[in-house]
matplotlib code that plots the C-alpha trace (Angstrom):
import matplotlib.pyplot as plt

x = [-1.4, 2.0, 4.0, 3.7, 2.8, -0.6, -2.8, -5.6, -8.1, -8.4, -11.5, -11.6, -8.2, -8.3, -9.3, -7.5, -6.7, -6.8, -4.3, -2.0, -2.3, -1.8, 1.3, 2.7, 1.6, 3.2, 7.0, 6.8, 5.9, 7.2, 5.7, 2.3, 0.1, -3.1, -6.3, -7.8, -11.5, -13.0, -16.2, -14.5, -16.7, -16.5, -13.7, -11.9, -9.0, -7.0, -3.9, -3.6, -1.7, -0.5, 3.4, 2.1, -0.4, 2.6, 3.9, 3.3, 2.1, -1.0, -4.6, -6.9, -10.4, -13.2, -16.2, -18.9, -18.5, -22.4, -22.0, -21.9, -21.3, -18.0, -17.0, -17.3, -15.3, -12.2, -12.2, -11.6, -8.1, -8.0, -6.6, -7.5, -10.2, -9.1, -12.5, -11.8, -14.4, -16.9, -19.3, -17.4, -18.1, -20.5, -21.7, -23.0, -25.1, -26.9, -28.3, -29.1, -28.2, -29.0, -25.3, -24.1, -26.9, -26.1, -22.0, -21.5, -24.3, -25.7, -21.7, -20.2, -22.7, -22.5, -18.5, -19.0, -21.2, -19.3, -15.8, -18.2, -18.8, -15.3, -13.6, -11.3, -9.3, -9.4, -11.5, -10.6, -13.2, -12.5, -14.1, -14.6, -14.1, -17.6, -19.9, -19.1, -20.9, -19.5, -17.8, -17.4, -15.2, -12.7, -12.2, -14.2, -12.7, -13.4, -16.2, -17.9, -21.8, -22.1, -24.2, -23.8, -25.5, -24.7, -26.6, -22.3, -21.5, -24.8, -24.1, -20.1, -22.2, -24.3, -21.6, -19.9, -22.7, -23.0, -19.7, -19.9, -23.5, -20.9, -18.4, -20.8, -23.3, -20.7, -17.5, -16.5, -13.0, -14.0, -12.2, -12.7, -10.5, -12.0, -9.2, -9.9, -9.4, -6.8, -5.0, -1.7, -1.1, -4.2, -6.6, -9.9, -10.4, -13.5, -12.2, -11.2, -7.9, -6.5, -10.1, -8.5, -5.0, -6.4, -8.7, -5.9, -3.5, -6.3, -6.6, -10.0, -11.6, -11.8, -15.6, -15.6, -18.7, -20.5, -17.7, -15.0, -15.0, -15.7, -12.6, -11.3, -8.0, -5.7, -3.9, -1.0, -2.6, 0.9, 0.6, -2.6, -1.7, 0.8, -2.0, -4.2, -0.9, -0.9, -4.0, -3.7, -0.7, -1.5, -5.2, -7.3, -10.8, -13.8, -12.0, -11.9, -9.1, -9.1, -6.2, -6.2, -4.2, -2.9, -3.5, -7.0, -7.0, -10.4, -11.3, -10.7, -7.1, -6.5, -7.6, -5.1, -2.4, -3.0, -3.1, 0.1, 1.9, 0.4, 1.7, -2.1, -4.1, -6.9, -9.2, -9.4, -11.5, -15.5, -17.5, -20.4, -23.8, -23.0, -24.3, -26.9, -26.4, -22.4, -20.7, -18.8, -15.6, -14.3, -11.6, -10.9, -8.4, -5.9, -4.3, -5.6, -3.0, -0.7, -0.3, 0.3, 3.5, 1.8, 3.3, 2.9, 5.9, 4.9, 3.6, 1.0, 3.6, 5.4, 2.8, 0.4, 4.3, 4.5, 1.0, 1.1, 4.0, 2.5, -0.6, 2.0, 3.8, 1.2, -1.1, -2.3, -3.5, -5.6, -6.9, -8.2, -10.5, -11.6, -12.3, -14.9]
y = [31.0, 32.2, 30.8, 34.0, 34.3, 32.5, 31.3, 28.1, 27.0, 22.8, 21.3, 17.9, 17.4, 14.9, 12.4, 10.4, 12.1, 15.5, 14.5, 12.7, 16.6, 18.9, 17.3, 17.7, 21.2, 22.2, 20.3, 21.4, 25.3, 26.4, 30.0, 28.6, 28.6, 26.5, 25.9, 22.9, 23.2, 19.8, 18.4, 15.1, 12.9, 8.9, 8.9, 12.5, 11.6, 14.0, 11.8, 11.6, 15.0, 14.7, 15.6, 19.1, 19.9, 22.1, 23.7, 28.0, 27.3, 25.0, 26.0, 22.9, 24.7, 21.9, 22.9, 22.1, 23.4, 24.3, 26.2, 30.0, 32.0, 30.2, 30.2, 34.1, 34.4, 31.9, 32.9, 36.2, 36.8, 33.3, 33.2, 29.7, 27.0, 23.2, 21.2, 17.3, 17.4, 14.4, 11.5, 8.9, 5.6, 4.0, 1.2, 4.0, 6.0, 3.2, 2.5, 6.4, 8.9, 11.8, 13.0, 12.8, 15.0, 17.1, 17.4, 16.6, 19.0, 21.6, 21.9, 22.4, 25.0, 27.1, 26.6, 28.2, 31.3, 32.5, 31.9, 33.5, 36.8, 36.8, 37.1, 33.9, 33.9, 29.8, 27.2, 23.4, 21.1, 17.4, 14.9, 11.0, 8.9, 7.6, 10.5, 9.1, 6.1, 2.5, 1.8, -1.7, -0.4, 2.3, 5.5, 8.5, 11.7, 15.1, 15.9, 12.7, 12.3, 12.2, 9.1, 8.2, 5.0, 5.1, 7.7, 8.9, 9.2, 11.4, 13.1, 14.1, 14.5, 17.2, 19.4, 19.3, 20.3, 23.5, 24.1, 24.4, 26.5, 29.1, 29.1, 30.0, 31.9, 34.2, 33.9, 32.0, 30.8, 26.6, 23.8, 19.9, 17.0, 13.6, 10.7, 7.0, 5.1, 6.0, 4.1, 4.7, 5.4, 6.6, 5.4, 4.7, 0.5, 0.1, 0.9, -2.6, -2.2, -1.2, -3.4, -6.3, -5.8, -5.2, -8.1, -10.5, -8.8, -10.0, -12.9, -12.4, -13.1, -10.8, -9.7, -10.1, -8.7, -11.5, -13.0, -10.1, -9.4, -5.8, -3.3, -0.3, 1.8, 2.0, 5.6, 5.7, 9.1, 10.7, 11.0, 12.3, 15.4, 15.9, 16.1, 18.0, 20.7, 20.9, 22.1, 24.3, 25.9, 25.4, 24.6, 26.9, 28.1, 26.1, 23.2, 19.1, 17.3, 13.6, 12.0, 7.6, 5.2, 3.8, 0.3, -1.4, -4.5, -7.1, -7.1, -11.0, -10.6, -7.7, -9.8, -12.2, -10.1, -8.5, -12.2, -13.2, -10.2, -10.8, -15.1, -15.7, -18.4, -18.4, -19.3, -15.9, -14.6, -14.8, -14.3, -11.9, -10.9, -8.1, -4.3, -2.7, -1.1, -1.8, -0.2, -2.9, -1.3, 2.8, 4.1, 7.4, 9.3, 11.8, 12.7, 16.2, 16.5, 14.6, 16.9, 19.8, 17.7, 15.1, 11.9, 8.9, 8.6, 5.2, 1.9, -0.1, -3.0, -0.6, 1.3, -1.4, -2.7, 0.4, 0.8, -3.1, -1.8, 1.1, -1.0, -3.2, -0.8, 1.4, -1.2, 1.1, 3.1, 1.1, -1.1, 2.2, 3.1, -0.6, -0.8, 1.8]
z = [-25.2, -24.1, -21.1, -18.5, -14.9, -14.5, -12.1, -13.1, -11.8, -11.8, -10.5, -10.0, -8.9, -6.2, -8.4, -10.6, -14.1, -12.3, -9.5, -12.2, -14.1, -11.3, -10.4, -13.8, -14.6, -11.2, -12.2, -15.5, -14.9, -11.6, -12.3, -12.4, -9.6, -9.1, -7.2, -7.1, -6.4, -5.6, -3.3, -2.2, -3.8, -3.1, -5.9, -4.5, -1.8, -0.7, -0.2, -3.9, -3.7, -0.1, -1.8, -3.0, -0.3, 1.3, -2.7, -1.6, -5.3, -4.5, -2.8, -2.3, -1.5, -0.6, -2.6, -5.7, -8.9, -8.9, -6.0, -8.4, -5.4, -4.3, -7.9, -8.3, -5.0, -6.2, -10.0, -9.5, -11.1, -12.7, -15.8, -16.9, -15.7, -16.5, -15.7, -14.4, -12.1, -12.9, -11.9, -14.2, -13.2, -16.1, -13.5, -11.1, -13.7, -15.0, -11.2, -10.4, -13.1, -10.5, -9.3, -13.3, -14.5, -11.1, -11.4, -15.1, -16.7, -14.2, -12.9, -16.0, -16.6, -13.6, -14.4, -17.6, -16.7, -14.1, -15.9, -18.9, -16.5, -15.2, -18.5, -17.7, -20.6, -21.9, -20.8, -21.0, -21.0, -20.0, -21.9, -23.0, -26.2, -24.9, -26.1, -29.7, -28.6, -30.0, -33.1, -35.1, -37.5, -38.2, -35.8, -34.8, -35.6, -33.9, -36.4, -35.6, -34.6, -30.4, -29.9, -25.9, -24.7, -21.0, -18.8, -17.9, -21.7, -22.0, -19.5, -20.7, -24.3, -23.5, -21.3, -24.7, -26.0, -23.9, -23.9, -27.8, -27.4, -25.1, -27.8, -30.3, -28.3, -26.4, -28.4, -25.3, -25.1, -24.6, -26.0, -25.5, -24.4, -25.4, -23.7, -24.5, -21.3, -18.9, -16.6, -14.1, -10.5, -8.1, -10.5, -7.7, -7.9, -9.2, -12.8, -14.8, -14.4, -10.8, -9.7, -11.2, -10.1, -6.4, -6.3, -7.6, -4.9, -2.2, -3.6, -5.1, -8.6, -10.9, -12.7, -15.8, -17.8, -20.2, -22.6, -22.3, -26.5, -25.5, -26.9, -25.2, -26.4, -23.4, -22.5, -20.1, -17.7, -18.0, -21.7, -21.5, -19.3, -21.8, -24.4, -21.7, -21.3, -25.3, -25.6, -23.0, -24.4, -28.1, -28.1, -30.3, -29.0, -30.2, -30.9, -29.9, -29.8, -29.3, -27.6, -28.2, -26.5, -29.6, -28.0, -28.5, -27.1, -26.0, -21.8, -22.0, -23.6, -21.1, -18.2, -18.8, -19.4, -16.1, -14.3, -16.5, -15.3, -11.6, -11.8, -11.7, -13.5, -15.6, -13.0, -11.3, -14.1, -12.6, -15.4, -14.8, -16.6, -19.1, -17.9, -20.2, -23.0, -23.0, -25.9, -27.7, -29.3, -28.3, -31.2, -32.2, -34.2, -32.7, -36.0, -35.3, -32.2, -33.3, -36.0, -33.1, -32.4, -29.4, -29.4, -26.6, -24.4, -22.6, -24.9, -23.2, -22.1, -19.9, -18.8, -17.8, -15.6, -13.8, -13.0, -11.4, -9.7, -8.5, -7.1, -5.7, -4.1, -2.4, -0.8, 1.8, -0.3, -2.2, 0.7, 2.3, -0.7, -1.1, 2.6, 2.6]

ax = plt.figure().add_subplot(projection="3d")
ax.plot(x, y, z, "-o")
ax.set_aspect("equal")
plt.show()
């Protein structure tokens, strides 16, 4: 795809990942310009992109991405759709799977049929290391079997499937993003990370499920959207690309990194009953990007500093969103 005059559509994008993205794509392309189309779920806060809500550039409409009629109105003359919006929190779909069947399957199919009759030109699908399932050994690669065991991952799993059924079906211009976990600024607390970071910050324990042996690969958000801008760019139709952290490290070990960093003992940790069905160990391989010429900017050390920082620095924030 070649840098001209373009106008996206980015759904999603008062949420974490989304927010982190929309900045960047607006700093880094000042000819671009972008709606962001987004319900305000729990998670979706508008002060997340309170600097750009005045950029000529930027249109926030309020909205659901199952809602076909609103999308035939704002797609019109769109030339590509980026698609954050999602139900995300694993804890959430295991008590009602309702809103991630709702959001993450029927959404990303009205999404795709109206982009579909409207001729949009790419579509960029956001997805999750999760739908590979867990992994004891090795990584999964982009040709790997999806086996999702949380009622989220199934959920992410079979919009990935449709969005490959549009591909082949319709010649449909789709290609997936499957992250490993994120982590950075804005990032809602009730995700591992900026929960823990919080609850210390309060004073609080910190919940940690069964014995904390579980293994996630860490990604700094800002070299994700890098990832996410390569494969809009650069990304060729019908194809994954996974984008890994490059850091796997145990919840326990994480945990006390986090209360090392924060001056905190080892008695904040409050161990908790594991969740069902939680996936031990997430690795994949992002050789086939890398090879594309993505490279992480940030190592976890640094990153994992500036996000504390971040945390640290915006209390208000945070406190706000824990509040309600």
């Amino acid at each position: 795809m070649r840098r001209k005059l373009r106008k996206l559509l980015i759904t999603g994008c008062c949420g974490f990942i989304g927010s982190n993205f929309i900045r960047y794509i607006l700093e880094r392309y000042p000819e671009y310009k972008i709606i962001n189309l987004d319900k305000l779920a729990y998670c979706g806060n508008l002060e997340n992109l309170k600097s750009i809500e005045n950029n000529p550039r930027y249109t926030f409409v309020k909205g659901d991405i199952c809602d076909q009629n609103l999308l035939r109105d704002i797609l019109k003359g769109i030339s590509c759709v980026v698609n954050f919006a999602a139900q995300t929190h694993v804890d959430r779909s295991i008590v009602s799977a309702a809103e991630f069947i709702e959001t993450n399957v029927k959404g990303t199919y009205a999404l795709l049929e109206v982009s579909r009759k409207l001729k949009v030109e790419k579509f960029i699908q956001i997805s999750t290391d999760e739908v590979y399932g867990s992994i004891k050994k090795g990584s999964f690669t982009e040709e790997s079997t999806l086996r999702p065991n949380s009622p989220y991952a199934a959920s992410k799993a079979s919009a990935d499937t449709l969005c490959r059924a549009y591909f082949i079906t319709y010649a449909f211009p789709v290609v997936i993003v499957r992250s490993t976990n994120n982590f950075g600024p804005y990032q809602f607390p009730e995700k591992i990370i900026p929960l823990f970071i919080t609850n210390v910050l309060e004073g609080k324990k910190v919940p940690l499920y069964g014995k904390g042996k579980n293994i996630r690969d860490w990604l700094y958000v800002e070299d994700n959207c890098r990832a996410i801008d390569l494969v809009l760019h650069k990304g060729k139709a019908g194809e994954i690309y996974n984008v890994a952290g490059g850091h796997e490290v145990a919840n326990l070990a994480l945990t006390k990194l986090i209360l090392q960093k924060l001056d905190k003992s080892e008695n904040f940790i409050r161990y908790v009953k594991d969740r069902p069905g939680h996936d031990f160990r997430y690795s994949i391989d992002s050789s086939k990007l890398n090879k594309m010429g993505w490279r992480r900017l940030y190592g976890f050390g640094r990153a994992l500093e500036l996000t504390i920082n971040w945390y640290l620095n915006n209390e208000r924030w945070w406190r706000k969103l824990k509040k309600q």
